[in-house]
NUDO-998316 format. One record per atom (N, C-alpha, C, O): chain; residue number from 1; atom name; residue in one letter; z, x, y. Coordinates in pm, whole numbers, plus 50000, padded with zeros to 5 digits. Layout:
<nodes>
NODE   chain   resi   name   resn      c3      c1      c2
NODE       A    NUM     CA      A       Z       X       Y
...
</nodes>
This chain:
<nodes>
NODE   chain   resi   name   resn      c3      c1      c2
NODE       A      1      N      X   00982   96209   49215
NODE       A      1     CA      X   01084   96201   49320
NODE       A      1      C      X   01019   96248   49451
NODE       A      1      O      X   00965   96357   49469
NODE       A      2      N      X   01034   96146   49540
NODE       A      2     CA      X   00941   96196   49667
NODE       A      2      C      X   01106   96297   49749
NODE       A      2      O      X   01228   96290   49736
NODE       A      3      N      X   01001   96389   49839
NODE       A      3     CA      X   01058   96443   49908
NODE       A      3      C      X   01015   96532   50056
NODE       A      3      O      X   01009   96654   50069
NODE       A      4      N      X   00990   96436   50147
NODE       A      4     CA      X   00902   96471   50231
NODE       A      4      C      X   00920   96594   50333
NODE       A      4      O      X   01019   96605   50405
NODE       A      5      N      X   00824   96677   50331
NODE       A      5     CA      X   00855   96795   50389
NODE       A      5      C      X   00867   96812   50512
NODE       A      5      O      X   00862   96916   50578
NODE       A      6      N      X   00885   96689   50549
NODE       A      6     CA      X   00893   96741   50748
NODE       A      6      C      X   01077   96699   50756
NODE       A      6      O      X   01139   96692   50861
NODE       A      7      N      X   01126   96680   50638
NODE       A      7     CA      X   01268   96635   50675
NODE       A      7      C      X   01330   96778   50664
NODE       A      7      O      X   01268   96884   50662
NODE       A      8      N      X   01502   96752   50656
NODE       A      8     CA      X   01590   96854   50650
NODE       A      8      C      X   01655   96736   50599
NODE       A      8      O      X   01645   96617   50629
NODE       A      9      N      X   01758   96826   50476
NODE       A      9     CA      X   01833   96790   50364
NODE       A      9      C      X   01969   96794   50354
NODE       A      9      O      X   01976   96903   50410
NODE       A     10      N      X   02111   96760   50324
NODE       A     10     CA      X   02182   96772   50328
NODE       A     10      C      X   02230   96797   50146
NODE       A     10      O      X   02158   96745   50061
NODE       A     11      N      X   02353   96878   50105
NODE       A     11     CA      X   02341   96913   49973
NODE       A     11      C      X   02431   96781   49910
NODE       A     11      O      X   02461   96780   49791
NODE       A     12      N      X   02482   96635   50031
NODE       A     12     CA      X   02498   96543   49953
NODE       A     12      C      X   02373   96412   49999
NODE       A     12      O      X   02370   96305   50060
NODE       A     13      N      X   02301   96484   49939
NODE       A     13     CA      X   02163   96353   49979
NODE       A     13      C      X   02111   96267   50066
NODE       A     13      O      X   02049   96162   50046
NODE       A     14      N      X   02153   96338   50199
NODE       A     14     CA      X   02109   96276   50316
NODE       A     14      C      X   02023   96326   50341
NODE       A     14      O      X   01988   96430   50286
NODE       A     15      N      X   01946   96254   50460
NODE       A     15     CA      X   01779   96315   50512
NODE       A     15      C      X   01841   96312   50696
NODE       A     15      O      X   01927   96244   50751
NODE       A     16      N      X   01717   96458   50762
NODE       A     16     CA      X   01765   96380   50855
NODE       A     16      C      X   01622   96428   50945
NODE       A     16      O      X   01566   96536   50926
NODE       A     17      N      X   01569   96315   51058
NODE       A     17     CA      X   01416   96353   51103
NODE       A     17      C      X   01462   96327   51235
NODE       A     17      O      X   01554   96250   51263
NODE       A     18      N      X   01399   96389   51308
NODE       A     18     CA      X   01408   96455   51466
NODE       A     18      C      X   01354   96266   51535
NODE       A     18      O      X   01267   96189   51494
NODE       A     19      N      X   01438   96255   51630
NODE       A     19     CA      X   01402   96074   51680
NODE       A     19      C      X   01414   96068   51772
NODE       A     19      O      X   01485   96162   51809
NODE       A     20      N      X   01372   95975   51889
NODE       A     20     CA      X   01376   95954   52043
NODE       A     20      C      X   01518   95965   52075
NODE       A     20      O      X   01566   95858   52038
NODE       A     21      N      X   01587   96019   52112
NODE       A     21     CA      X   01773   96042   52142
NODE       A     21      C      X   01834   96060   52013
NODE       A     21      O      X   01920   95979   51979
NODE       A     22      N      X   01804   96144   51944
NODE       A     22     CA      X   01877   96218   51808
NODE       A     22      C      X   01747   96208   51698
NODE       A     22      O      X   01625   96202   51687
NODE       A     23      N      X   01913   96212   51607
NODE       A     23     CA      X   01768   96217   51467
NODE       A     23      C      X   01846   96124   51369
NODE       A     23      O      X   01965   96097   51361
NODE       A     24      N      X   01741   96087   51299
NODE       A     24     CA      X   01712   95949   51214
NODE       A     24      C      X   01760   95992   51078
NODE       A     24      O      X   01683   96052   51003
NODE       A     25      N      X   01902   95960   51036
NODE       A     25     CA      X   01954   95975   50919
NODE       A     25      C      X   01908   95866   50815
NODE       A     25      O      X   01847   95762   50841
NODE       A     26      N      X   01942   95905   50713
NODE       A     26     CA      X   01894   95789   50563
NODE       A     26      C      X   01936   95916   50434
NODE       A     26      O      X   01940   96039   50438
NODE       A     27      N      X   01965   95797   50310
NODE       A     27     CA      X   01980   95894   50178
NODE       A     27      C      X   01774   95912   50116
NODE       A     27      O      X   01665   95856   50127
NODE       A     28      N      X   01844   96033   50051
NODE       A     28     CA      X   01711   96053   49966
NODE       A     28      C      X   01643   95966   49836
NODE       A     28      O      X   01712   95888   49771
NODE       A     29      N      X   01525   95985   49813
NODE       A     29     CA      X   01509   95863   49718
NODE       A     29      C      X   01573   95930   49561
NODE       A     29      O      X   01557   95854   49466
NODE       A     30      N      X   01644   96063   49533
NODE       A     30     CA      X   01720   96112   49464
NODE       A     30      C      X   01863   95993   49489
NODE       A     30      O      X   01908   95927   49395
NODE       A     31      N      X   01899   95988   49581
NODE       A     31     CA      X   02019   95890   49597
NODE       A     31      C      X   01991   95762   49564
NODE       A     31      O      X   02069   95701   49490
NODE       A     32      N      X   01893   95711   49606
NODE       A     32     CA      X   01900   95576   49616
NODE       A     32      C      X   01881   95513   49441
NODE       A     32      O      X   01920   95406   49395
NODE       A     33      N      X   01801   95631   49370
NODE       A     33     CA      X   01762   95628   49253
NODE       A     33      C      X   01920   95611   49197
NODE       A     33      O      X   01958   95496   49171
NODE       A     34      N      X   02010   95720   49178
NODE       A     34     CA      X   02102   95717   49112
NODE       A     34      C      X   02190   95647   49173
NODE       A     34      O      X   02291   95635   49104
NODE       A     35      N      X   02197   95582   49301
NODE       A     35     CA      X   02323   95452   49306
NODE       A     35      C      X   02253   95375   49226
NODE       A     35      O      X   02309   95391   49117
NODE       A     36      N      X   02157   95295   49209
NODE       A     36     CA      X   02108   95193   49135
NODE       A     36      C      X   02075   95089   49260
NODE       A     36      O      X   02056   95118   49378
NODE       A     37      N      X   02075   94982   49209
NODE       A     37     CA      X   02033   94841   49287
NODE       A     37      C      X   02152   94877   49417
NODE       A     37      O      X   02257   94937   49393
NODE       A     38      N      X   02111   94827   49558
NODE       A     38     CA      X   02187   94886   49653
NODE       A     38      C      X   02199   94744   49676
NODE       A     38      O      X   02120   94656   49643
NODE       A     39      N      X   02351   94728   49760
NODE       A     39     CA      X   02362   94550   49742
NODE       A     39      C      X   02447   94516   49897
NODE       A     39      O      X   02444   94404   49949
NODE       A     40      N      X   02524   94639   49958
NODE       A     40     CA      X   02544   94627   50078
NODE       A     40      C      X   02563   94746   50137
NODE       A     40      O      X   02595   94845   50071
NODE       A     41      N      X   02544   94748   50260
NODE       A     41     CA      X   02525   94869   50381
NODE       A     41      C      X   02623   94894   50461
NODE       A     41      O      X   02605   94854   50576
NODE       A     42      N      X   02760   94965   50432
NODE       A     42     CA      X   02828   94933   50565
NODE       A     42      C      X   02806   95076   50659
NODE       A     42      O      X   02827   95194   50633
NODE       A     43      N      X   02735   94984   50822
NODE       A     43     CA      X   02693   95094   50869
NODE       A     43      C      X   02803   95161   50985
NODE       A     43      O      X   02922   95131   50980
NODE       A     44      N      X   02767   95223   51056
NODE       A     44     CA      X   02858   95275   51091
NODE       A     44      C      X   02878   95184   51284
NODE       A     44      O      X   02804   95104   51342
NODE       A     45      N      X   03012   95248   51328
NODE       A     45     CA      X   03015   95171   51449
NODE       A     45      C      X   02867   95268   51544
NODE       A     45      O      X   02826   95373   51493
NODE       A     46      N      X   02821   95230   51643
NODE       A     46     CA      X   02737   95244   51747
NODE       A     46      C      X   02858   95303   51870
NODE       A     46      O      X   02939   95230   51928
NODE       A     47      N      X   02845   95435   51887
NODE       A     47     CA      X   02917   95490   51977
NODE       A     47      C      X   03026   95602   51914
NODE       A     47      O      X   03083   95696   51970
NODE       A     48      N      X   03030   95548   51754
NODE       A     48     CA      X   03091   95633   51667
NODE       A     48      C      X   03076   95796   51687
NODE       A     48      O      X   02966   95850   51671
NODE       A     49      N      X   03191   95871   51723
NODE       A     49     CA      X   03185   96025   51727
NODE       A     49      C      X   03178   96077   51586
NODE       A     49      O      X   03288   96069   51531
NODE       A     50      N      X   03069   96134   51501
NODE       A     50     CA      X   03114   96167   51359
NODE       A     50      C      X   03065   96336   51370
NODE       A     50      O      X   02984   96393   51443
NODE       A     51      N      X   03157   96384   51259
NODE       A     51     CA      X   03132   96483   51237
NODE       A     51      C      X   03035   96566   51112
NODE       A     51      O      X   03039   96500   51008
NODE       A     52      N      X   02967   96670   51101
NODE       A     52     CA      X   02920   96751   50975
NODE       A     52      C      X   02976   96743   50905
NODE       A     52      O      X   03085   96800   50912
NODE       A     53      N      X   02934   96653   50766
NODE       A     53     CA      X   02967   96721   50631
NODE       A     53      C      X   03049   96541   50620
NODE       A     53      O      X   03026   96467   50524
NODE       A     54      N      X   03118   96511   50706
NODE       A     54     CA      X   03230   96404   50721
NODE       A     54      C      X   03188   96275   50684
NODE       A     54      O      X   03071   96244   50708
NODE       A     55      N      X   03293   96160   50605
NODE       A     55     CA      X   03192   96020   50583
NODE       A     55      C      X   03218   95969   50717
NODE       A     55      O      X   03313   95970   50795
NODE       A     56      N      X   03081   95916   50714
NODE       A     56     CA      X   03034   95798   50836
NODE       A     56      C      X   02975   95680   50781
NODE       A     56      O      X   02892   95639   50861
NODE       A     57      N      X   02982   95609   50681
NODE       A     57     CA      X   02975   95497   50599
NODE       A     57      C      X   02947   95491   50462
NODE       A     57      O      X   02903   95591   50405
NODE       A     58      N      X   02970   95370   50392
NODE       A     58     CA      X   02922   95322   50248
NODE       A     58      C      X   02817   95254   50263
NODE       A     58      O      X   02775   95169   50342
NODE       A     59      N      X   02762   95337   50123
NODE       A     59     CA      X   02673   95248   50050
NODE       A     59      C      X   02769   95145   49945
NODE       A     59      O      X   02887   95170   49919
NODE       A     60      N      X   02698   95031   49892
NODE       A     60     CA      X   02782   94972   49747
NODE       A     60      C      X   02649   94921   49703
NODE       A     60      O      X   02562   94864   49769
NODE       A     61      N      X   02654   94975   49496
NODE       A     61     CA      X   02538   94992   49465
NODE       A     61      C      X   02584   94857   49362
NODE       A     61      O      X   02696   94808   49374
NODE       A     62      N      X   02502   94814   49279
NODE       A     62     CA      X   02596   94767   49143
NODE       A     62      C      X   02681   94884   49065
NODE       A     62      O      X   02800   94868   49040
NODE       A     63      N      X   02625   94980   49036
NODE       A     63     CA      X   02695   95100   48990
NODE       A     63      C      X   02856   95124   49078
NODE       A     63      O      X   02973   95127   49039
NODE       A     64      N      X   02811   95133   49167
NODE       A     64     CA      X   02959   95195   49268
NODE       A     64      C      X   02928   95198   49422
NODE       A     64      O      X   02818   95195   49477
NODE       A     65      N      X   03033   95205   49469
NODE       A     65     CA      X   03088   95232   49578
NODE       A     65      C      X   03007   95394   49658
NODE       A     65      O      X   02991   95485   49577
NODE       A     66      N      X   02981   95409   49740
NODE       A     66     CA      X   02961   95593   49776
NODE       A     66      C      X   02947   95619   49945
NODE       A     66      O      X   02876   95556   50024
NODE       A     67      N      X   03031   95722   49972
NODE       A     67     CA      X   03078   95725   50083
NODE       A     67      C      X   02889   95817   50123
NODE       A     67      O      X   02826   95898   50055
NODE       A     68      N      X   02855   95752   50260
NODE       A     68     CA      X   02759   95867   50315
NODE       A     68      C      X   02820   95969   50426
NODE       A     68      O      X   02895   95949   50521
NODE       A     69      N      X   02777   96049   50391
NODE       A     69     CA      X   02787   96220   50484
NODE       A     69      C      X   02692   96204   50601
NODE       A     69      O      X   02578   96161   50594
NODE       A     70      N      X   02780   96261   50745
NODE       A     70     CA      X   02737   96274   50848
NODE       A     70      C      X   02613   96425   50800
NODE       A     70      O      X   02671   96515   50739
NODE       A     71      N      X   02487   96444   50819
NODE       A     71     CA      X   02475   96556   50800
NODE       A     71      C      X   02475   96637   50963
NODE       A     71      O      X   02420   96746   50976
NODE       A     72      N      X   02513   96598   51031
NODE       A     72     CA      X   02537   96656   51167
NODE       A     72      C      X   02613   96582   51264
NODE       A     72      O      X   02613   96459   51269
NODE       A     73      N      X   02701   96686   51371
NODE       A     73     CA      X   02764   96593   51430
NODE       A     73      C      X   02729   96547   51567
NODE       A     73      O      X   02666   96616   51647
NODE       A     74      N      X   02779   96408   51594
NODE       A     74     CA      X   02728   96337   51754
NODE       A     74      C      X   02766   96228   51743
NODE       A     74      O      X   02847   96197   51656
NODE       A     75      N      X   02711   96135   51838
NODE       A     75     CA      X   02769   96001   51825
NODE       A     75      C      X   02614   95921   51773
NODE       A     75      O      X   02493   95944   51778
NODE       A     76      N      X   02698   95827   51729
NODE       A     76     CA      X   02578   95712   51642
NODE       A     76      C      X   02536   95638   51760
NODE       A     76      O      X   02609   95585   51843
NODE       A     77      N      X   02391   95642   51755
NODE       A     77     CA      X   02348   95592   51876
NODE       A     77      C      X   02276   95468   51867
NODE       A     77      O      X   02267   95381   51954
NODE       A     78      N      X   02226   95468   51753
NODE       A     78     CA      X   02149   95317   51665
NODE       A     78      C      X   02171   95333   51525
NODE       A     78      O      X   02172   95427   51445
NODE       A     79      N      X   02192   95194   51521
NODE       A     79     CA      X   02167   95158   51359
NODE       A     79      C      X   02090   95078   51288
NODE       A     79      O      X   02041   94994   51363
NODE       A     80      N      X   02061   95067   51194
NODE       A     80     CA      X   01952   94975   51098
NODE       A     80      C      X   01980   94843   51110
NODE       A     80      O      X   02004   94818   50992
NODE       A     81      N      X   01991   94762   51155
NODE       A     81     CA      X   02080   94654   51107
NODE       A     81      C      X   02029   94569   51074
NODE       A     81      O      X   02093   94464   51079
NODE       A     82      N      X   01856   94562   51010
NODE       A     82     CA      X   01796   94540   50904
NODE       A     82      C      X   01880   94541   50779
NODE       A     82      O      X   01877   94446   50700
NODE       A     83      N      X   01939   94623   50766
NODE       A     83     CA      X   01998   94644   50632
NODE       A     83      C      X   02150   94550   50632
NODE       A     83      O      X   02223   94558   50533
NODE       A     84      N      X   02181   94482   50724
NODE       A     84     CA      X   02275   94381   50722
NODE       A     84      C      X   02230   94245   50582
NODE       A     84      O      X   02298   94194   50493
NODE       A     85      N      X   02122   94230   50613
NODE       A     85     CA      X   02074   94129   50533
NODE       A     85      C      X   01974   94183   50442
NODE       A     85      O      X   01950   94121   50338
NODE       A     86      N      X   01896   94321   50476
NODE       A     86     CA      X   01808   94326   50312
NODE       A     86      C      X   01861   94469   50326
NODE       A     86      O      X   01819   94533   50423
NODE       A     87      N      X   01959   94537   50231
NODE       A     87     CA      X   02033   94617   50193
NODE       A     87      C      X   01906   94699   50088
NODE       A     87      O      X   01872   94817   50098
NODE       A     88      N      X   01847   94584   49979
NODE       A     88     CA      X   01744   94654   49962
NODE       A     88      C      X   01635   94762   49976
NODE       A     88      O      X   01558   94811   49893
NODE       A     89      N      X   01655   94786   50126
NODE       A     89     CA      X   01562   94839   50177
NODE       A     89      C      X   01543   94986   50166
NODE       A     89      O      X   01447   95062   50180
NODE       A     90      N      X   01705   95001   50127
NODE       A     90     CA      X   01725   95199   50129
NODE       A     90      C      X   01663   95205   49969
NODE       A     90      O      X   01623   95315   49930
NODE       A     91      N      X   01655   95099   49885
NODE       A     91     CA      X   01591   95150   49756
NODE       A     91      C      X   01470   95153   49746
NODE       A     91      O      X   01418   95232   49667
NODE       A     92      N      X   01385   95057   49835
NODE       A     92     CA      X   01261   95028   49875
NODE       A     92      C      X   01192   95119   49948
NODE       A     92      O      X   01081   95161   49913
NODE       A     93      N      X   01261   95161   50068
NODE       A     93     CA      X   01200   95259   50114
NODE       A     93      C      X   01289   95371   50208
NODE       A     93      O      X   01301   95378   50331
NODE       A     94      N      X   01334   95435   50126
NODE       A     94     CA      X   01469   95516   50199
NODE       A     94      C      X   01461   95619   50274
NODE       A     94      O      X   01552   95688   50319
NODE       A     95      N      X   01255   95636   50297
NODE       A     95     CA      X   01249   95769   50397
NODE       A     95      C      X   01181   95722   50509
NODE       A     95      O      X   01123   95798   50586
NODE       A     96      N      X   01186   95552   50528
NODE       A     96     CA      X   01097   95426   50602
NODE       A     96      C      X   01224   95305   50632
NODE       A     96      O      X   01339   95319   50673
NODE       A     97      N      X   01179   95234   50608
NODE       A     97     CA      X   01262   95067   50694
NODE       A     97      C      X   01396   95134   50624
NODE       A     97      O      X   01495   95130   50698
NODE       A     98      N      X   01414   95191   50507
NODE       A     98     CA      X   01576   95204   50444
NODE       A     98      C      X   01667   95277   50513
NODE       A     98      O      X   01783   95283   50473
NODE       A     99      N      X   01611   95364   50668
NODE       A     99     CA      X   01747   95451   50736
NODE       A     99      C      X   01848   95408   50727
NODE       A     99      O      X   01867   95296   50680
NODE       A    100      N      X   01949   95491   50773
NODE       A    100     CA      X   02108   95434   50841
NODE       A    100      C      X   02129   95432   50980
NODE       A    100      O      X   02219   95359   51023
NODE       A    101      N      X   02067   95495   51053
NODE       A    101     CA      X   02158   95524   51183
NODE       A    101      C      X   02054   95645   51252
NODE       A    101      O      X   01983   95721   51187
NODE       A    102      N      X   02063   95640   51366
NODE       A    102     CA      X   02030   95773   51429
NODE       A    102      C      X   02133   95872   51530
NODE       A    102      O      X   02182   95799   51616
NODE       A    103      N      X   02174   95995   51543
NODE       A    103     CA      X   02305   96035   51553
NODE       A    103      C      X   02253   96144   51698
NODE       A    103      O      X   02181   96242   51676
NODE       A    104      N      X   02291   96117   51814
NODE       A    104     CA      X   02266   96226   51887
NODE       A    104      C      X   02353   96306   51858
NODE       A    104      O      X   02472   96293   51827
NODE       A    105      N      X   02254   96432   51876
NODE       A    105     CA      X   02372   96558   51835
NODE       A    105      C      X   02478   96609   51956
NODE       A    105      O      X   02495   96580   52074
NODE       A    106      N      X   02519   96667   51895
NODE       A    106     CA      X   02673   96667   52010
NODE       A    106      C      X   02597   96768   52119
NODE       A    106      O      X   02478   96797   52120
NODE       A    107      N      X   02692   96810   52201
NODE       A    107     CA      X   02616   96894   52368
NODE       A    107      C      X   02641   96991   52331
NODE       A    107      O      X   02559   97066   52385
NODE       A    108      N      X   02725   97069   52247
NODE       A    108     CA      X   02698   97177   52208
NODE       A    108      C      X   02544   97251   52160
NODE       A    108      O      X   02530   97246   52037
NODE       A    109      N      X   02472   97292   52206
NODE       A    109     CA      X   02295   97306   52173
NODE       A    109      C      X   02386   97400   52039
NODE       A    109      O      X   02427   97363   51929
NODE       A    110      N      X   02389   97486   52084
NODE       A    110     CA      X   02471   97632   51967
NODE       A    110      C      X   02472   97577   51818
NODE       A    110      O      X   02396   97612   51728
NODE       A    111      N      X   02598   97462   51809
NODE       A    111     CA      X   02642   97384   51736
NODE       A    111      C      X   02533   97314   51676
NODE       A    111      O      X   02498   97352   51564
NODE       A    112      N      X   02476   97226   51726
NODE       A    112     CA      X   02389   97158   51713
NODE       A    112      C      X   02279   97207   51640
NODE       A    112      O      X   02244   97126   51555
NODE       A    113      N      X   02203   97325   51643
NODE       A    113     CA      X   02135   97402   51589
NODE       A    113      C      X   02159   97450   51469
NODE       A    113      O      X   02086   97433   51371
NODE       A    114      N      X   02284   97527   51472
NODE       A    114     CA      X   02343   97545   51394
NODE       A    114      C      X   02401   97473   51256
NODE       A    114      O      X   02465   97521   51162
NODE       A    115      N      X   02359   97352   51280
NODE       A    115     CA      X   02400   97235   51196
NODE       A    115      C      X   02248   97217   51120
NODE       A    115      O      X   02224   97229   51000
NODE       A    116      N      X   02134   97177   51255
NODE       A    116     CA      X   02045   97180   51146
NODE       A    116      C      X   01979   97306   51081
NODE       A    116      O      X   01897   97299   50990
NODE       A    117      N      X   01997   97352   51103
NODE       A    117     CA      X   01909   97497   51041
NODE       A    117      C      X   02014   97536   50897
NODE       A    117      O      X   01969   97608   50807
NODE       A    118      N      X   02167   97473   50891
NODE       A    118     CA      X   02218   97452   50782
NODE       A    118      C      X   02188   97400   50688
NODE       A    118      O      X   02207   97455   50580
NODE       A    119      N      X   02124   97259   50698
NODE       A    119     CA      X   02040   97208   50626
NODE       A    119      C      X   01895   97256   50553
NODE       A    119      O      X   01811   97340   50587
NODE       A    120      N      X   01903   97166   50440
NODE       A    120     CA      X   01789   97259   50285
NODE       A    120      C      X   01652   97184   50371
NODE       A    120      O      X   01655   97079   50434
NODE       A    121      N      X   01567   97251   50356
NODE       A    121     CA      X   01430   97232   50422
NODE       A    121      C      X   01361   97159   50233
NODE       A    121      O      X   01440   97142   50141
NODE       A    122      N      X   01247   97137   50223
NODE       A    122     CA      X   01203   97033   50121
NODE       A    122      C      X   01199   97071   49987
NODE       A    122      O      X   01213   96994   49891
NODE       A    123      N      X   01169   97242   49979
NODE       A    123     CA      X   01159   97325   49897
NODE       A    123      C      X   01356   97332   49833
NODE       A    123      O      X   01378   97308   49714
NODE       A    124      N      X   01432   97355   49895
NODE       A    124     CA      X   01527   97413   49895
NODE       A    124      C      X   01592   97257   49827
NODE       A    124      O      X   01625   97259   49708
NODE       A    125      N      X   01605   97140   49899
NODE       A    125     CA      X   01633   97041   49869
NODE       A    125      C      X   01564   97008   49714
NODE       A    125      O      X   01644   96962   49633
NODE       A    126      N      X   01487   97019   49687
NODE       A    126     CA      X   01392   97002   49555
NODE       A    126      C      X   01463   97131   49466
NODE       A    126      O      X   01485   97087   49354
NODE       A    127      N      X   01494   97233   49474
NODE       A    127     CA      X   01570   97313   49399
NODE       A    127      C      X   01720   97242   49332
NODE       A    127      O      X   01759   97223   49217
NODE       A    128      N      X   01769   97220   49451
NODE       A    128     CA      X   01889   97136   49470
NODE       A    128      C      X   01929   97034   49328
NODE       A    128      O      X   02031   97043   49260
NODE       A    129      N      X   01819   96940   49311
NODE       A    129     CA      X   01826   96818   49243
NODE       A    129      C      X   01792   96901   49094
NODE       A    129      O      X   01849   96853   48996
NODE       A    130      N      X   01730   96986   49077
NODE       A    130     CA      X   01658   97051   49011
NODE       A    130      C      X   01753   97049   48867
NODE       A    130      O      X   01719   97028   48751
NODE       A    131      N      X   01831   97066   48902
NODE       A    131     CA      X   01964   97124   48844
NODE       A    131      C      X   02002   96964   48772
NODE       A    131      O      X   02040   96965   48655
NODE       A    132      N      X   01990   96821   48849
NODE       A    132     CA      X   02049   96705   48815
NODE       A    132      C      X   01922   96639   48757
NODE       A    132      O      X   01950   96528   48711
NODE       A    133      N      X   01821   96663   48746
NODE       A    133     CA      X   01659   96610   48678
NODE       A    133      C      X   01675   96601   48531
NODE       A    133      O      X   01579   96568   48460
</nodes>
């Protein structure tokens, strides 16, 4: 199970990496593993205000349906939309072409900080799953 150490983790399987006007959300390859075959992406609107912890779109796997978690809050500033037509991609490569979205964080700096430093660093995230292995 890859799990790359320059990310920050969310404890429902989101990733999230520091990006030109926010940071670059996507699920972990722990997620993408246990939805199964991923078959559509619904991403989120562009301008969307979302919040921590809160859903900001579905995945639909063959297995099921699964809501994704904002792991921080701001507005959605880009999205994949690669994944309109190869949905594939979050199973293929879900810490690469498979993102969701990138989310500027809100103007609160305080907040904002506070959100990521909430988040499991690679070690902590790898404990996490530890438990579901």
């Amino acid at each position: 199970m890859e799990i790359p150490a320059e990310l920050r983790y969310s404890s429902d399987h989101e990733w999230v990496r520091p990006a030109e006007g926010g940071a670059q959300v996507g699920i972990t390859d722990f997620a993408q593993d246990a939805l199964g075959d991923v078959v559509y992406v619904e991403l989120p609107e562009i301008g969307a205000q979302v919040a921590a912890d809160e859903p900001m779109c579905e995945i639909e796997s063959t297995k099921s349906v699964s809501d994704i978690f904002a792991p921080i809050s701001g507005e959605v500033v880009e999205v994949n939309v690669a994944l309109e037509d190869e949905p594939q991609l979050v199973n293929e490569s879900p810490y690469g072409d498979g993102w969701i979205c990138v989310i500027a964080p809100t103007d609160d700096a305080a907040q904002a900080s506070a959100e990521m430093e909430a988040l499991l660093d690679a070690d902590g995230y790898a404990a996490l799953i530890a438990e579901d292995i």
